[in-house]
N, C-alpha and C positions, 0 to 999 in steps of 0.2 A: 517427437512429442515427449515431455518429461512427464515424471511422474509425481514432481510434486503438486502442491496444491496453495490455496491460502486459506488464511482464519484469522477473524478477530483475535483483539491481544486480551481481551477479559470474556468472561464467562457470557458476560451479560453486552449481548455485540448492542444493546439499545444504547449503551455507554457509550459507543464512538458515533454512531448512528443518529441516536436521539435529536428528534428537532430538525431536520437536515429535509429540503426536496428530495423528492423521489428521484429526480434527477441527476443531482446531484450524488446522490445513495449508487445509481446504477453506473455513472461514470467510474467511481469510484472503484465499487465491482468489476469494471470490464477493467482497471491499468492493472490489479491486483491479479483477473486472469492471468494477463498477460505475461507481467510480473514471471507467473508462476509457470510460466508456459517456457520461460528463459531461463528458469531453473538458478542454477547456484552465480549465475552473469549477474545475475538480479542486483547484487552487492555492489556493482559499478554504475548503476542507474539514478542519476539523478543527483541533488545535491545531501553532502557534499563533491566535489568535484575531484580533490587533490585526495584522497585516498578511498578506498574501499571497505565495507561493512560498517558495521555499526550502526545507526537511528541515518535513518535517508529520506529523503523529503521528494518527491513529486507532483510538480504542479498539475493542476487538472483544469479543463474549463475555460484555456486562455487567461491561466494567471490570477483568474477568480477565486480561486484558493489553491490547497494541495491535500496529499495525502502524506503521511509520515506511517515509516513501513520497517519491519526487521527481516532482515533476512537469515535465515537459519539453518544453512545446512545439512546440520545433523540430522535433522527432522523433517528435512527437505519441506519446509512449508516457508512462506511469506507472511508472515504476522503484521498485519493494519493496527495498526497504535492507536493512530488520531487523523478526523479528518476536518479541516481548517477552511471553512468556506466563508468570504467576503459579503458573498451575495446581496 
């Protein structure tokens, strides 16, 4: 088990959040565990495909949206950016 963690990318997590099913909110919550549970692998998850870090995108829901996510390291956390739901 690692020991990093996640956290929203703004102070104010109702900014990514905002508006969203609860559903949708707690999906979201368990890839970003997970995420966080893979620790610094995290950076290879998802799209983009052809390299590693930077802004990564994970679909959530069967494609019904995704989550866009930073990985970081230094600070060993997962930073949730934005979450993009079709619904």
């Amino acid at each position: 088990m690692s020991d990093w963690r996640w956290d929203c990318n703004t102070d104010d997590s109702n900014y990514v959040t905002g508006g969203l099913p609860p559903g949708v909110i707690a999906e979201a919550e368990r890839i970003a565990t997970e995420l966080a549970a893979i620790g610094a692998d995290a950076a290879r998850v998802g799209r983009p495909t052809d390299r590693e870090g930077g802004l990564r995108e994970f679909d959530i829901l069967v494609g019904r949206g995704f989550i866009q996510f930073l990985v970081v390291p230094r600070h060993e956390c997962v930073y949730v950016c934005n979450i993009v739901w079709y619904g």
